[in-house]
N, C-alpha and C positions, 0 to 999 in steps of 0.2 A: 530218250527223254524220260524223266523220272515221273513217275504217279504218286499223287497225291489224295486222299480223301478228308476233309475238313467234318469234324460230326459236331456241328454247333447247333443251338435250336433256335437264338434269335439271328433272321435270315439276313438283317441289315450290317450284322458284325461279320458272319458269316460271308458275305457275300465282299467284301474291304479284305478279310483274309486270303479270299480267293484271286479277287486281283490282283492283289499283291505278288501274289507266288506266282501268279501267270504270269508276269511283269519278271519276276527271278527264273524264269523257261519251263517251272511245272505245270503239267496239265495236271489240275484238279477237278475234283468233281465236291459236289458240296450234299449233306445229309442233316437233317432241320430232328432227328429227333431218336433216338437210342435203335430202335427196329431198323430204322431204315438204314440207320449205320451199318449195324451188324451185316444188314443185306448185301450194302455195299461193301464190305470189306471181301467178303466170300465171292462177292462177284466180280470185283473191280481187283483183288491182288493189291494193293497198291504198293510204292515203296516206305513209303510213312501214313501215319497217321496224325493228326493234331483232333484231342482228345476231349471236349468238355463233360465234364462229372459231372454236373447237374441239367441230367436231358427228362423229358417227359417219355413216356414208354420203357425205356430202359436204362438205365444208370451206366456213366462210365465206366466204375467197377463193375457191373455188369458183363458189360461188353468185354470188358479186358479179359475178364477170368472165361469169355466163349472163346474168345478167340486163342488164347494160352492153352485150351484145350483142344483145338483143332489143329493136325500136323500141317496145313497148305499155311495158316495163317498166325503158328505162333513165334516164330522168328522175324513179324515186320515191326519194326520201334513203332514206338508210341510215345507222344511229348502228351500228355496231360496238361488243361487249364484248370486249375484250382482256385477257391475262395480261401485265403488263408485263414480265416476262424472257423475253418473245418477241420482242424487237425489230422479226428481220427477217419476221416475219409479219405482224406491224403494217404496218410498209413497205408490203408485198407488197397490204394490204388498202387502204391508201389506193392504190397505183398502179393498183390495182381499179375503184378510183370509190367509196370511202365517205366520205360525208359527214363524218360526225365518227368517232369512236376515244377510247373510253370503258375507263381502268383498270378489272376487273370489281373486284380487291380495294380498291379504294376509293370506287367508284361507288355511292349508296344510293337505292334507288329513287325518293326527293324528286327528286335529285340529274338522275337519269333524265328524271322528267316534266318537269323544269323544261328541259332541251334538248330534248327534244320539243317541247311547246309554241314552244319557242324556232325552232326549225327550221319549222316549220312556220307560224311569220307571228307568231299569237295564240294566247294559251291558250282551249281551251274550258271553257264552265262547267262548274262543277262540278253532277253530277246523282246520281238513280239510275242503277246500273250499267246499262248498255247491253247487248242481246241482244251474242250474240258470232255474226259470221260465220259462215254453215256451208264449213267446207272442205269438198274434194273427198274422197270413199271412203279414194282411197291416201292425203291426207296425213293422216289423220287422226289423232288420239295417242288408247291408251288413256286414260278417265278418271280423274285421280289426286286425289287431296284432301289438302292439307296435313295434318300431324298436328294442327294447331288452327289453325281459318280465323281467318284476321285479321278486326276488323270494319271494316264502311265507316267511311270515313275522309274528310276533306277539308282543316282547317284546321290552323294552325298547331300546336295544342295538339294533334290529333288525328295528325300525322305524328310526336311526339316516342312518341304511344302506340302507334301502330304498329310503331314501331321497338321498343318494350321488349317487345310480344306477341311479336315475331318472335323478339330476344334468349331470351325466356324458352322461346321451341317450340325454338331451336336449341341451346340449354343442356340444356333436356331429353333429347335424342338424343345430347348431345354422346357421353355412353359408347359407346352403342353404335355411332357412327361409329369413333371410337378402338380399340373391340375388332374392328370390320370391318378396320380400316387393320393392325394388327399379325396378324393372323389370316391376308391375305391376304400381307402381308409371308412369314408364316413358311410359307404353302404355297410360293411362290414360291422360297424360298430350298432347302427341301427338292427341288424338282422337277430333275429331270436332263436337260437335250438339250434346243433351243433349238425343237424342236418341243412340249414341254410349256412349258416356262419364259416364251417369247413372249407366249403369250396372258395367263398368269398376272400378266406384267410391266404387260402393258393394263391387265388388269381393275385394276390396284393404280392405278394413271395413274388411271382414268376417277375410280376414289375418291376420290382427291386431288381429280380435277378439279371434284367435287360438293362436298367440304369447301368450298372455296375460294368457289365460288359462294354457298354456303346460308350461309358466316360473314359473306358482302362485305354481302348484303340483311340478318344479324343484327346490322351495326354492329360488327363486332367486327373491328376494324380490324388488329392484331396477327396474330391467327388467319389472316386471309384474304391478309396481304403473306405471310407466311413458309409459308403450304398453295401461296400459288402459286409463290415461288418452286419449292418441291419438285415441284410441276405440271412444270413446267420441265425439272426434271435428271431425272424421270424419263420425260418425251417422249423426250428427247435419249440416252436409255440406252436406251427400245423402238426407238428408229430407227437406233442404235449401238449391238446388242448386243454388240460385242468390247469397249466401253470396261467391261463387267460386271467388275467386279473387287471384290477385299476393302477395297479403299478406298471407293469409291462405294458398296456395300452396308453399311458400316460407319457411311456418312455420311447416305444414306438411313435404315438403324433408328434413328440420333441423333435422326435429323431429327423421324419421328413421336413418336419420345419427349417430343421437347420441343414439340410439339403439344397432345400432351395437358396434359401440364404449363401452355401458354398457354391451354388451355381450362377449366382447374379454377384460372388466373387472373381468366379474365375480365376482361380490361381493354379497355376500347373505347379506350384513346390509341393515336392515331398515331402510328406512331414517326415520323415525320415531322414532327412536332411536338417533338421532342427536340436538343439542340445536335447539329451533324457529331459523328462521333466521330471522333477521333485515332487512327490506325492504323502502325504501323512493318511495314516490312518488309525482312528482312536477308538478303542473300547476293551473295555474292562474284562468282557468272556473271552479266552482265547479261540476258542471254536470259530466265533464271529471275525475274529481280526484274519483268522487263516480262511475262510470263505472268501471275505476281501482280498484279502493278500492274490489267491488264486485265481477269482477273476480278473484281478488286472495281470495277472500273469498270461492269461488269453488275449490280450490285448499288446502284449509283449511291451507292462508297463511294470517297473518297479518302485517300490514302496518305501517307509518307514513306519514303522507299527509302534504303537506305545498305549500301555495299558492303563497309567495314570493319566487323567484331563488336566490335573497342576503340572505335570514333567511337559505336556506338550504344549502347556501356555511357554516356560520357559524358552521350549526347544522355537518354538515359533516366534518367539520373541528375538533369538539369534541365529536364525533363519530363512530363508525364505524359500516358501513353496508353492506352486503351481496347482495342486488340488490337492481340497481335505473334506475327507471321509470322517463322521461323528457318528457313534450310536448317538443314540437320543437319550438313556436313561444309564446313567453314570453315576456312581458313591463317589460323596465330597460334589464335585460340580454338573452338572449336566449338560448336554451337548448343545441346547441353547443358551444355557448361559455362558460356556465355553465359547462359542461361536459369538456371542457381544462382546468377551472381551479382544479376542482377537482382533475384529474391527477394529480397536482403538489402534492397534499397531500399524503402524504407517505401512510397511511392507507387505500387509494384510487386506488394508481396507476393499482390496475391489479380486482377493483370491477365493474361485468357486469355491463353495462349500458343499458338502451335501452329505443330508441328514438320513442314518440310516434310523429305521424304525419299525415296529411290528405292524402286520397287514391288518389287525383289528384296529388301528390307530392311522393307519393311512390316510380314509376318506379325511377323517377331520381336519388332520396334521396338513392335507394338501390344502383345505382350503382357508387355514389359520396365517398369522403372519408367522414368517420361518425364522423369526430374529435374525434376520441379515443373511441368510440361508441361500441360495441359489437354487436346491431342489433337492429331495428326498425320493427314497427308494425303501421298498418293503419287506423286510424280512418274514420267513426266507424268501432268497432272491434269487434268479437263476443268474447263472455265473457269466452268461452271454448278457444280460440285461444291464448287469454290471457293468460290464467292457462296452459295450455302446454308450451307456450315460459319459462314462470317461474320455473314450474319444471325444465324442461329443465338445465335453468342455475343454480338454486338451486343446486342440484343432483350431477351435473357437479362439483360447488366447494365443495361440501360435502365429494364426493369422493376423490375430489383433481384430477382431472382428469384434464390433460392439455389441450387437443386438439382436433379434433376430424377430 
């Protein structure tokens, strides 16, 4: 019987993984957080490992590069769950030694067994669940229990009902995730001096980080790209507290808003499953247009750049796009007054816009009228803050989603 060790830290995803594979005839054993892994690994042997990069105590890559250096434990694969707008972590984890690198927001636990088995030569039968390893004293996780256990599971028929128990246990919580995420948002935004604020900034991260996880195993595919991108910008703000600004905090409360909103949708489509969308973006400094250009490049969105605001009234005029990026202060016409005439065009009148602009011009600019604007973002801007606005409105008309 093959051994498994599962090193996840939120214990209810964790614990859906575990039975799963005890359902596929692995005894696993399960580790809630980087130390305890590693402990397990040295002590348990296992035959695989299933890997998440973002633990508390020790990081995945962490762990990878101990165990790559220990001769008992550095021949056992390793499948890595990633957030895909972490690129260069990703990187970092394959130059570690992991085997495979697994999106977690679009990885479904099928999806899982079926590269495990795969990795591992053959699949084993399918059985009663298998005892699980005893780990060692330290690694061991308190006991957690889904809020409704899934049942054993095996076949075809039985993996589509899997997935709909799990949708329906993750729908049921969904509130009260939503009111943890804004709740924590607003302590956070209240607290003063980077000695309160810091930790507060984590706690809201780690929340995200379990959204993300627990929507990826409910199939809810929307939920789980756009919770991780925000996974993302707000690493890159705990480990960058000077980039905290009214723009990023701005973009951040957008963001869970329209969280919730994806989750009182409920839509299991991929957006990946949806045509590119078409995107403009306009300003006169090239420097500004390639900042643009490269944060939707992290969002794995493509663009059209155009440095005159008359070529893009034209281009817009026999066109049509999906979302447009305007600086704000433009020679010949400016990006609000580009952005009224656009409205007149029929193919325009209801396409997000959004107005880039300088951070000493923010506060006003937000609370001004946007001449038909949708939202504005601050220069400079970080490139993650970028890529979330754009999902954001992406998503938003993909679904057709009115309001939020």
């Amino acid at each position: 019987m093959k051994k498994m060790l599962i090193v996840e830290d939120d214990q209810i995803v964790g614990n859906i993984y575990r039975h799963k594979f005890q359902v596929e005839g692995f005894q696993v054993a399960l580790a809630t957080d980087g130390e305890a892994g590693l402990t397990a690994v040295k002590e348990i042997k296992p035959d695989v490992v299933i890997l998440d990069l973002m633990l508390p105590k020790l990081n995945g890559v962490e762990i990878l590069k101990k165990m790559r250096a220990e001769p008992t434990t550095k021949s056992i694969p390793v499948i890595v769950l990633s957030n895909a707008y972490l690129s260069s972590l990703v990187q970092e984890a394959w130059k570690a030694g992991a085997n495979h690198c697994m999106i977690k927001a679009s990885c479904t636990p099928k999806q899982l067994v079926e590269l495990v088995n795969r990795t591992l030569g053959a699949p084993p039968a399918a059985q009663a669940p298998a005892p699980e390893p005893a780990l060692p004293k330290s690694a061991q996780a308190p006991a957690a229990t889904p809020a409704k256990k899934p049942p054993p599971l095996g076949s075809l028929e039985d993996d589509t009902a899997f997935q709909t128990e799990l949708r329906q246990t993750f729908l049921g919580s969904a509130p009260d995730h939503v009111a943890q995420l804004r709740g924590m948002l607003q302590t956070f935004i209240k607290s003063e001096g980077d000695t309160a604020r810091l930790p507060r900034l984590f706690a809201l991260y780690r929340q995200v980080h379990s959204l993300t996880s627990n929507s990826a195993v409910a199939g809810l595919t929307s939920v789980a790209k756009m919770s991780s991108a925000l996974e993302a910008l707000l690493k890159e703000l705990y480990e960058k507290p000077k980039n905290l600004n009214a723009s990023t905090m701005r973009t951040v409360a957008h963001t869970i808003d329209f969280l919730a909103v994806l989750l009182e949708h409920r839509s299991t489509q991929d957006p990946e499953s949806f045509p590119p969308p078409n995107i403009m973006v306009v300003d006169d400094e090239a420097i500004s247009r390639r900042a643009v250009i490269y944060a939707l490049e992290k969002a794995n969105l493509k663009c059209v750049s155009v440095e005159d605001p008359k070529t893009a009234l034209t281009m817009l005029a026999e066109n049509r796009f999906d979302l447009i990026f305007l600086d704000v202060d433009m020679p010949g016409m400016s990006g609000f007054e580009l952005c009224a005439k656009l409205r007149v065009l029929p193919a325009h009148a209801r396409t997000p816009v959004v107005f880039v602009t300088g951070l000493t011009d923010f506060e006003s600019r937000a609370r001004s009228t946007l001449s038909g604007g949708n939202d504005l973002i601050a220069k400079p801007f970080l490139f993650m803050e970028l890529a979330v606005k754009s999902l954001t409105l992406i998503l938003k008309g993909q679904l057709r989603i009115t309001g939020h």
